[in-house]
N, C-alpha and C positions, 0 to 999 in steps of 0.2 A: 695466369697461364704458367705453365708448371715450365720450367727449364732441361736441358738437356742430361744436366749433372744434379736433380732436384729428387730423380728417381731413388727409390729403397732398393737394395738388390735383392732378387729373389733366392728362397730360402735356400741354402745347399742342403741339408737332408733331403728336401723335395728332389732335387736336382738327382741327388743319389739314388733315390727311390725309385724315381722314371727313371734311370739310366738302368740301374737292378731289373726291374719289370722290362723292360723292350728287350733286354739283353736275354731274360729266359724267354720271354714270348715269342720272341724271332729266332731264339736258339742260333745266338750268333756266336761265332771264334770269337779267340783272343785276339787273333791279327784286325777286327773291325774296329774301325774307329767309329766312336759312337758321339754325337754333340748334340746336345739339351741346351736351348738360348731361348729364354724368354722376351719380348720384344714386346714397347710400345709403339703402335700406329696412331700417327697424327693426322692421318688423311683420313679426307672423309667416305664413308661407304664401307671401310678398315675396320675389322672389332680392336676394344682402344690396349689390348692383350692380348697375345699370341705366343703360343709354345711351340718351336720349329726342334725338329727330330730329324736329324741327319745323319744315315750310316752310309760308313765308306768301307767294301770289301776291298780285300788286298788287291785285289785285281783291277781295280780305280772305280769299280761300279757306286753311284752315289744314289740312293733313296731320300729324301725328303718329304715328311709328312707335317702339315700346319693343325693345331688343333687350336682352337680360338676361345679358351682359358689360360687363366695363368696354370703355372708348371705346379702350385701349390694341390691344386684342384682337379689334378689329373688321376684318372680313376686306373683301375685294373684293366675295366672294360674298356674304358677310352682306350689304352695302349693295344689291346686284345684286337680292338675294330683296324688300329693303323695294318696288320698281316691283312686284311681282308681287301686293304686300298695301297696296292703299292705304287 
């Protein structure tokens, strides 16, 4: 059973990548804050990977979108489809 602190961290170029691509796809300001966290789920029914995307406009509005791969694995398109599910 793998432990809490057993995990690899995920890659930061990927990180930077998805952060690059949502940032022109959403054609977001500089004032958004934008967070990329990849997460293990140990529950069951959970994909045992998830990539949560969370933008915060100045104005305190928060969007969050889960896509259930890692952050390595995330396409153009994946990020393209989050503007169509806000």
């Amino acid at each position: 059973m793998r432990g809490l602190f057993d995990r690899k961290r995920p890659d930061a170029a990927a990180i930077r990548r998805v952060k690059a691509c949502v940032t022109e796809a959403l054609g977001l300001p500089g004032t958004t804050t934008l967070m990329v966290a990849e997460l293990a789920c140990h529950e069951p029914g959970c994909p045992p990977i998830e990539t949560v995307v969370t933008v915060q406009d100045a104005d305190g509005q928060r969007r969050t979108w889960r896509l259930h791969k890692p952050v390595a694995e995330i396409t153009a398109a994946d990020v393209a489809a989050l503007e169509a599910h806000p």
